[in-house]
C-alpha positions as CSV (number, residue, x, y, z in Angstrom):
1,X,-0.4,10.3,27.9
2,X,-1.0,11.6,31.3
3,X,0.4,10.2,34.3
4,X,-1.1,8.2,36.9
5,X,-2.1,11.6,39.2
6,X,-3.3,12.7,36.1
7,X,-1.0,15.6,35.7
8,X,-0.1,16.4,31.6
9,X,2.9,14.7,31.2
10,X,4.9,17.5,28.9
11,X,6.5,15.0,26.1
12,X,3.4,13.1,25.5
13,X,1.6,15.9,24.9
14,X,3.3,18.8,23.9
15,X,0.6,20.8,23.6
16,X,0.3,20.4,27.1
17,X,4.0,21.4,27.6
18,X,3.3,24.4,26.6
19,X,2.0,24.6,30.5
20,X,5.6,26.0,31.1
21,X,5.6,29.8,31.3
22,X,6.1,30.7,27.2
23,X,4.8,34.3,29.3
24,X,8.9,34.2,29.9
25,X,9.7,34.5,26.2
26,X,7.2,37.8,25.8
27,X,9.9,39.2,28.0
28,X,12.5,38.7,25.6
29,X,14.1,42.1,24.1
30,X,13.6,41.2,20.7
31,X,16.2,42.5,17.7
32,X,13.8,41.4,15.8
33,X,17.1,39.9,13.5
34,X,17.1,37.0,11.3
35,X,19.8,33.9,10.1
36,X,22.2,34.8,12.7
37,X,26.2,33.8,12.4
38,X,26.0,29.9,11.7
39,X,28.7,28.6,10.0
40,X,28.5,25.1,7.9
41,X,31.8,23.7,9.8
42,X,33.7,21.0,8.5
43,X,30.7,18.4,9.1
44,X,33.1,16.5,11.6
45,X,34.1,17.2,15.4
46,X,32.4,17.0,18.8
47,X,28.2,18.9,18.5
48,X,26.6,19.4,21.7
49,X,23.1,18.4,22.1
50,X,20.0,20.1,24.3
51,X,16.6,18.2,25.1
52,X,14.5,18.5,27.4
53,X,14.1,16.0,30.2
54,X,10.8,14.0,29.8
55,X,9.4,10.4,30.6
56,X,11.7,7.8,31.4
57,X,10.8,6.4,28.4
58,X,11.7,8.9,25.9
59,X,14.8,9.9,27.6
60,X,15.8,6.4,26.9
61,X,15.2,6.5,22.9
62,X,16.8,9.8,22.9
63,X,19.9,8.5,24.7
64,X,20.2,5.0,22.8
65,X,19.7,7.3,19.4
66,X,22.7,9.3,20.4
67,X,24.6,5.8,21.2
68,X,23.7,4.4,18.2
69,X,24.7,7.5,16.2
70,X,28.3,8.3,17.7
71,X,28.7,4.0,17.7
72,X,27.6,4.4,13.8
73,X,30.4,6.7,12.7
74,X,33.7,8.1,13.8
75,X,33.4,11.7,12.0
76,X,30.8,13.2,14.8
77,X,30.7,12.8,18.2
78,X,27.3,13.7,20.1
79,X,27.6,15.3,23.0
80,X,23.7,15.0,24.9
81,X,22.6,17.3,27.6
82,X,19.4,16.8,29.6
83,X,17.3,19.7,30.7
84,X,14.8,19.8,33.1
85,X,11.5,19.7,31.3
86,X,9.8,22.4,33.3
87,X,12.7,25.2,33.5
88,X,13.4,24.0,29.7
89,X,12.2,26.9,27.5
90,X,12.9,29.3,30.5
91,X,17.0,28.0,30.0
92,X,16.7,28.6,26.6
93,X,15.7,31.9,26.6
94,X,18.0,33.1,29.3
95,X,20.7,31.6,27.4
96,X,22.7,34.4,24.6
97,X,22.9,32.9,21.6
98,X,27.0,31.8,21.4
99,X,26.5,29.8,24.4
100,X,23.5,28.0,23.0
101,X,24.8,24.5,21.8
102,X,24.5,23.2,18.3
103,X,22.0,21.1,18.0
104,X,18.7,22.1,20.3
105,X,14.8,20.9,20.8
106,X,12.3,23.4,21.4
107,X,8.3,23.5,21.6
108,X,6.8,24.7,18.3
109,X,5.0,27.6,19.8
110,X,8.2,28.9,21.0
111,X,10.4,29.0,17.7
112,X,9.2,32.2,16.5
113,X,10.8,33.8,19.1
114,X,13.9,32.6,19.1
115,X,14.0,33.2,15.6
116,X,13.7,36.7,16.4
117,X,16.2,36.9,19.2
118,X,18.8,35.0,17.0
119,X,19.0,31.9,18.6
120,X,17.9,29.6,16.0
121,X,19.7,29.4,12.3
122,X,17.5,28.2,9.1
123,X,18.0,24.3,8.5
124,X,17.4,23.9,5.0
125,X,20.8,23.9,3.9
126,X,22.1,21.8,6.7
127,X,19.6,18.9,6.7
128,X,19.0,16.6,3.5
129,X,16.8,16.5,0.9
130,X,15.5,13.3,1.7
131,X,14.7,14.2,5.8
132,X,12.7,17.2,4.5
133,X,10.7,15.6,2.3
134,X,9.8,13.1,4.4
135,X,8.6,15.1,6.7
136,X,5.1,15.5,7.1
137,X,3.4,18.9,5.6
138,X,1.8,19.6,8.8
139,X,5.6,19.2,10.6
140,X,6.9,21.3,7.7
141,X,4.4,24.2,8.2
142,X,4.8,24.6,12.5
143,X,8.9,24.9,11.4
144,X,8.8,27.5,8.6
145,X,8.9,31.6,8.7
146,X,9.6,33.2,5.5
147,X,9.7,30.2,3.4
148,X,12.9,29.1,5.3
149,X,13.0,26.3,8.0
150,X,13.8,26.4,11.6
151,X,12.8,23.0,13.1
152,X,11.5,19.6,12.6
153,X,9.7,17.4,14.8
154,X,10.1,13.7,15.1
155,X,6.3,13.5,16.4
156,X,2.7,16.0,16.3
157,X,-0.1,16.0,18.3
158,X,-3.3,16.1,17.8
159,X,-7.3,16.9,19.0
160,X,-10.2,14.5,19.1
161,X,-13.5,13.7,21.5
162,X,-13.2,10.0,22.8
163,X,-16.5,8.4,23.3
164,X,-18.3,5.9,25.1
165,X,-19.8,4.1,22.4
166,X,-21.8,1.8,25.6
167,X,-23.3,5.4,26.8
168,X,-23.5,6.9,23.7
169,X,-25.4,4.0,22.4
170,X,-27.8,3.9,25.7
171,X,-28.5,7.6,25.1
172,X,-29.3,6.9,21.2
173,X,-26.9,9.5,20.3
174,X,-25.4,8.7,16.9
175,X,-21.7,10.2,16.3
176,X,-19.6,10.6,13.7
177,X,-17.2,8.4,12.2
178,X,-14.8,10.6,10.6
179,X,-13.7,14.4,10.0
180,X,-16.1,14.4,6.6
181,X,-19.3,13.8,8.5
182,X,-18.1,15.7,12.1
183,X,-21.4,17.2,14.2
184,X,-22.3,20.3,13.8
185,X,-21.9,22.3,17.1
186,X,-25.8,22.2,17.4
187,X,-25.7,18.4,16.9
188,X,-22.9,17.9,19.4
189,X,-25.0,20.2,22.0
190,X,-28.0,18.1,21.1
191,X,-26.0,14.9,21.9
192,X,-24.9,16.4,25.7
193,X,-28.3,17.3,26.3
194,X,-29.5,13.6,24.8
195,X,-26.7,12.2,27.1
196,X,-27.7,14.1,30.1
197,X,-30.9,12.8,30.2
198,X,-29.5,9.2,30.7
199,X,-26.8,10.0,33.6
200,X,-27.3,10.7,36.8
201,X,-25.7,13.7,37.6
202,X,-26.0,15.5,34.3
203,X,-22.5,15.9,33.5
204,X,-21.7,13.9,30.0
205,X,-18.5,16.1,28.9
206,X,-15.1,16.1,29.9
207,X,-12.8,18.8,28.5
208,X,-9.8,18.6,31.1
209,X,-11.0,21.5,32.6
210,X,-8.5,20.0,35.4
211,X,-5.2,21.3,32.7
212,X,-6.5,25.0,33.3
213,X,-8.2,26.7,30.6
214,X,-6.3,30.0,31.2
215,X,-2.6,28.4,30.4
216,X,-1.6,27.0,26.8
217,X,-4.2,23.9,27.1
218,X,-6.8,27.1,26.6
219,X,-5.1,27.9,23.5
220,X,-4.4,24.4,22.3
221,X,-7.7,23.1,22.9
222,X,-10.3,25.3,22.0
223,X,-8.5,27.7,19.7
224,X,-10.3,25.4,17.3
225,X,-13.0,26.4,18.2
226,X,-12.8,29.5,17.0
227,X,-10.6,28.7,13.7
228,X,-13.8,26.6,12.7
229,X,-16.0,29.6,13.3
230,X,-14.4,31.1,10.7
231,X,-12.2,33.6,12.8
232,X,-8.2,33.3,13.5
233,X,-5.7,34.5,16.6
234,X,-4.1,36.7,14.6
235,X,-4.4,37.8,10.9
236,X,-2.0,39.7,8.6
237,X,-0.8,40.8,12.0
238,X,-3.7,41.8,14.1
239,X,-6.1,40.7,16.4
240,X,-9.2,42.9,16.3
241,X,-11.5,41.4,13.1
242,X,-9.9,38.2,13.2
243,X,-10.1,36.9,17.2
244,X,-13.5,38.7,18.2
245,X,-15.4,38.2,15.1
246,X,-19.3,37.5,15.2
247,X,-19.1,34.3,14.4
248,X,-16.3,33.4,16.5
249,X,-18.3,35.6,19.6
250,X,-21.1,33.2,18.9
251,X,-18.8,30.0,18.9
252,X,-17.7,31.1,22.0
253,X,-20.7,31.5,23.7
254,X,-22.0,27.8,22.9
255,X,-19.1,26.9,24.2
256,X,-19.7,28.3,27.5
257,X,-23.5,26.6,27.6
258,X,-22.1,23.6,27.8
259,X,-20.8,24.1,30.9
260,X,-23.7,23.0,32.7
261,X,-22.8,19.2,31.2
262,X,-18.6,19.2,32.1
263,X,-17.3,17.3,35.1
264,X,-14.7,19.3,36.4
265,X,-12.9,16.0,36.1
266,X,-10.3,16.9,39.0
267,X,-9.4,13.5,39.7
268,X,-9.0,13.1,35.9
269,X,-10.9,9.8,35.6
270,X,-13.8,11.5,34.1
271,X,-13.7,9.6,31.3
272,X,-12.2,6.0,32.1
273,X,-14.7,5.9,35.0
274,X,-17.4,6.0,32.7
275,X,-18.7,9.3,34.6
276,X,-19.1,10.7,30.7
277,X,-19.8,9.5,27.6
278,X,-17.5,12.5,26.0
279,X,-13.9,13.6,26.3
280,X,-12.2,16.6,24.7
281,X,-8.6,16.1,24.9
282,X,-5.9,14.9,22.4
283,X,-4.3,11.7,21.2
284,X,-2.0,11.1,24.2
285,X,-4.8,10.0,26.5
286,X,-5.5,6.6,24.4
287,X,-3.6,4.5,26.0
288,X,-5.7,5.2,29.2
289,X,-8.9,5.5,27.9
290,X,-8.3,2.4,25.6
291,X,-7.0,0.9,28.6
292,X,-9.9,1.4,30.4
293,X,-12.5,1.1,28.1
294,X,-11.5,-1.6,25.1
295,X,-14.1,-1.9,22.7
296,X,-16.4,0.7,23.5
297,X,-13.9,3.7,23.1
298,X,-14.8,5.4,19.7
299,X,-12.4,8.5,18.3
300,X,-14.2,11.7,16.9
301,X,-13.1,14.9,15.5
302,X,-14.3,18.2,17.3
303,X,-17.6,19.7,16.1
304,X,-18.0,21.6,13.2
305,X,-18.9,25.4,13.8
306,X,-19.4,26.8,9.8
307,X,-15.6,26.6,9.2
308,X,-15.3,23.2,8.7
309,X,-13.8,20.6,11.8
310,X,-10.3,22.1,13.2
311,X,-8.3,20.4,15.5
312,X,-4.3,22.0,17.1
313,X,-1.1,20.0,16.0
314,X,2.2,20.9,16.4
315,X,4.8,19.5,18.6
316,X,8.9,19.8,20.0
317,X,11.1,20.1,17.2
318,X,14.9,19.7,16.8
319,X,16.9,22.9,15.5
320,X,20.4,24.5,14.9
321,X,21.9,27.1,16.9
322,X,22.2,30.1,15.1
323,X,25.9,30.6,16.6
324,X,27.1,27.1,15.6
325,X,30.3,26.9,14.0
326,X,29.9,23.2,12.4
327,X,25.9,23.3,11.4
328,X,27.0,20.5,8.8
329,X,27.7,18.3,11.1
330,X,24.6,19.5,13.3
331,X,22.9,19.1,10.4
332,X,23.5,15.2,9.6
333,X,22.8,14.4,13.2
334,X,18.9,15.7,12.8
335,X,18.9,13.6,9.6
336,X,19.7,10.5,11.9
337,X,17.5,11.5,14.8
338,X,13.9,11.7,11.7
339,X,15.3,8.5,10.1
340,X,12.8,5.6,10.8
341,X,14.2,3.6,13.5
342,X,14.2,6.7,15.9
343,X,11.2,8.0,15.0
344,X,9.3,4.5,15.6
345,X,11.2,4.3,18.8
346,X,10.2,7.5,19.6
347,X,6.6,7.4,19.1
348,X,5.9,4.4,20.9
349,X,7.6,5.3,23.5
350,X,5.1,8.2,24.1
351,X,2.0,7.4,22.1
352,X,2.7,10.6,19.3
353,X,1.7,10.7,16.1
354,X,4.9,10.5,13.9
355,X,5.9,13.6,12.0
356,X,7.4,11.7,8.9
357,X,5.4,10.3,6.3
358,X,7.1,6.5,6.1
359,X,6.9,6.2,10.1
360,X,3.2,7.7,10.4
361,X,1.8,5.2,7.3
362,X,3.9,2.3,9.3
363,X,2.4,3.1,12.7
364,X,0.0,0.3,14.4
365,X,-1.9,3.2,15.8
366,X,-1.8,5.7,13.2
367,X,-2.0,3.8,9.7
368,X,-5.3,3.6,7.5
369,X,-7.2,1.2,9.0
370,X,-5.5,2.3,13.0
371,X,-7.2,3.0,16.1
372,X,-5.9,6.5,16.0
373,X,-6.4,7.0,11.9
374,X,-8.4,10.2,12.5
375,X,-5.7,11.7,14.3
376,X,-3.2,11.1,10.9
377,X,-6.4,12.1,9.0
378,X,-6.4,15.8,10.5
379,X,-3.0,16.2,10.3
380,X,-2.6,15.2,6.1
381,X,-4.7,18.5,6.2
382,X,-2.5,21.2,7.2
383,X,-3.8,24.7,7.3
384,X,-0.2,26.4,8.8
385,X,-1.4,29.3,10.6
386,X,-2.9,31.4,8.1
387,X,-5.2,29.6,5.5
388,X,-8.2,28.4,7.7
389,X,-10.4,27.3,5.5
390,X,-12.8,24.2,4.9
391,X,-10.3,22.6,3.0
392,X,-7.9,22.1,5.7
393,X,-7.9,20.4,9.4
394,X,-4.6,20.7,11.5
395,X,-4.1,24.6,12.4
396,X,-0.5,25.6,13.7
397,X,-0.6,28.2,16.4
398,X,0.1,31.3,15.1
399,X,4.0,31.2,14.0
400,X,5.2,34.8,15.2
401,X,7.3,35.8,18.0
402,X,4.1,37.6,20.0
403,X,2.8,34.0,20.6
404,X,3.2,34.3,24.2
405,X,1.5,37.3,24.5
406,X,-1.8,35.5,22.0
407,X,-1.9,32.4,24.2
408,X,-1.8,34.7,27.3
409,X,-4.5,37.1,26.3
410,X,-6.8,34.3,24.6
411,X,-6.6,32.0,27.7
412,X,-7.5,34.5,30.1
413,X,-10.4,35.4,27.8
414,X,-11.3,31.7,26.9
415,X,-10.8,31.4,31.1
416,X,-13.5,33.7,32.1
417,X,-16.0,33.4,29.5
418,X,-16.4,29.8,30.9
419,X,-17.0,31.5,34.1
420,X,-19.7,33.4,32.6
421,X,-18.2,36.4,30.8
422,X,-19.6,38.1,28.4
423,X,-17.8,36.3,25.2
424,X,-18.2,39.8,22.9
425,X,-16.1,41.6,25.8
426,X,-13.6,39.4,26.9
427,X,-12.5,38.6,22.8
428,X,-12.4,42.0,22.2
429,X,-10.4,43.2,25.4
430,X,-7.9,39.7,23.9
431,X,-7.6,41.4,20.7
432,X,-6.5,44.9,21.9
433,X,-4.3,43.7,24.5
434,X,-2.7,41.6,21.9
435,X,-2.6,44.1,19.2
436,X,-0.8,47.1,21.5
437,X,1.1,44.6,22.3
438,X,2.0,44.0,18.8
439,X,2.1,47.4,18.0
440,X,4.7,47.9,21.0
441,X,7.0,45.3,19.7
442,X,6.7,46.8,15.9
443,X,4.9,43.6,15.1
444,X,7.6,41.2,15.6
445,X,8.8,41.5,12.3
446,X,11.1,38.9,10.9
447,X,13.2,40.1,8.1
């Protein structure tokens, strides 16, 4: 969702949270440790609990799930503490370890590293058998580093292009329906130019140019651009040959022709004022657009460039702190906070595809047959973050301690080849950057 001043609102869209400064956790002395001291406890006592402040709305399921829970039993007593949403991941990482609490929420992105500075403990042994495999694959893959789990979201995220099915019809631009028959980049460039000739100022795209491409919406909203190229941010630990590949160089520079057809959208009614027939943003603008636009808004999957459609996911997630003394009992209260009542709640309160399997095929929006179906589509084809391939949809940011430094270095790049850069030169200054970086940090290595 984004709020009436059309500023991201962070819970609604995570990937748009991720407009926090994750530049903070680069600056974290990793010990590039693993599994630090939790203990399983006696699975009774008094946990403390961290989230992050968000809407009103969600801060309200989050509190009446913690009613409910310490209401539903007498072993475990929940203890809730509310963050403020924008100094969130900054209070976490300035925070050692044994004064973390036991139970904590982070953005996916930023798990890695806390991984690596011993903050977070693995969950699979903690959590049951039935919460983990309900969770969905695409939640599974953002929370695992070595075949061990660290998290597990309640909701995802996902990318789309809403359309104007009243313009796009006017134009006689015919779109796609689902991911199988997405447009090629050509055909979607062929559809903006088809559009343009039937508006009046020539712009027909939005791609909330308004977020900032240099900050994580860069990362989160046209890294798919270039996993569908064919390239990655990071493979097998490097940059150079997998960020500033040919293809990916070329991907690049097609995105920044289209340029010319963008509204700058900074009153971020681009879209709902009918100014364009096209919007690049994710699933928490639907209820504005749908809002705004009833039966004429149509849902699309980004363009294809060779690599098959991609689209981000990946979302908060709840952990253990790796300095927990009762992870049992931590343990039994993320098993309550994924069952299906909270996880409904949840995700209507902020218009987020679920993360488990029974919620998502429940969902009014999400479910076969739902206005949002695409979105669930994409994400029941998980890539994780290393095997991009035509097979696969919903790409996880790359899971590694060094994100921050990625997202920096690709934003700026993605930043100023939409001002005109030369796309060969400014991915291949990201990939160094990001590989002495890498090299610097011995590769944030995870044991």
């Amino acid at each position: 969702m984004i709020a009436g001043n059309s500023r991201p609102r962070r819970t609604a869209c995570t990937t748009l949270a991720l407009v926090l400064p994750l530049a903070a956790l680069a600056a974290c002395g990793g010990s590039g440790g693993s599994d630090a001291s939790a203990e399983g406890g006696s699975g009774k006592g008094t946990i403390s609990v961290w989230a992050h402040q968000g809407q009103k709305s969600e801060d309200a399921v989050l509190q009446a799930a913690v009613k409910s829970f310490n209401s539903s039993q007498s072993k475990i007593k929940v203890e809730l503490k509310l963050l403020p949403g924008n100094d969130y991941t900054k209070t976490v990482t300035a925070t050692e370890a044994s004064k973390l609490p036991d139970v904590l929420e982070f953005d996916g992105p930023t798990m890695a590293n806390f991984v690596y500075n011993k903050k977070l403990a693995p969950i699979d042994d903690y959590v049951s058998v039935k919460t983990m495999g309900n969770a969905t694959d695409a939640s599974k893959a953002q929370g695992e580093i070595g075949g061990k789990h660290y998290g597990l979201g309640m909701y995802d995220s996902g990318l789309g292009i809403y359309g104007n099915k009243k313009l796009l019809d006017a134009a006689g631009v015919k779109y796609p329906t689902s991911v199988a028959d997405a447009w090629t980049a050509a055909e979607f460039t062929a559809a903006l130019k088809a559009l343009k000739a039937k508006d009046s100022d020539g712009k027909t795209l939005d791609i909330s140019e308004q977020y900032g491409l240099a900050g994580e919406w860069g990362t989160y909203g046209f890294a798919p651009i270039v996993w569908s190229a064919g390239g990655s941010l990071l493979k097998d630990g490097k940059a150079e040959g997998a960020l500033d590949t040919p293809a990916a160089v070329s991907a690049l520079k097609t995105f920044q022709s289209w340029k010319t057809y963008v509204d700058p959208n900074t009153d971020g009614n681009a879209f709902a004022k009918d100014r364009v027939a096209l919007s690049w943003v994710g699933h928490w603008n639907y209820p504005t657009y749908s809002k705004a636009l009833g039966d004429d808004l149509v849902v699309l999957p980004l363009p294809d460039f060779g690599n098959g459609p991609k689209t981000g996911q990946g979302s908060w997630a709840w952990g253990i702190g790796a300095d927990t003394k009762n992870a049992k009992a931590a343990g039994t209260f993320i098993d309550y906070l994924l069952n299906d009542t909270n996880v409904t709640a949840m995700t209507k309160a902020n218009g987020a595809p679920p993360a488990t399997t029974t919620a998502l095929a429940a969902s009014e929006l999400y479910k076969q047959g739902g206005p949002l179906q695409l979105f669930a589509d994409q994400l029941a084809k998980p890539c994780g973050d290393s095997q991009i391939d035509k097979s696969c949809v919903a790409v996880t940011r790359p899971v590694t301690a060094g994100y921050p430094t990625i997202t920096a270095k690709f934003g700026e790049a993605l930043n100023s080849i939409y001002g005109g850069a030369d796309p060969k030169d400014a991915l291949a200054k990201a990939a160094r950057a990001i590989d002495q970086d890498f090299s610097d940090n011995a590769g944030y290595k995870i044991p």
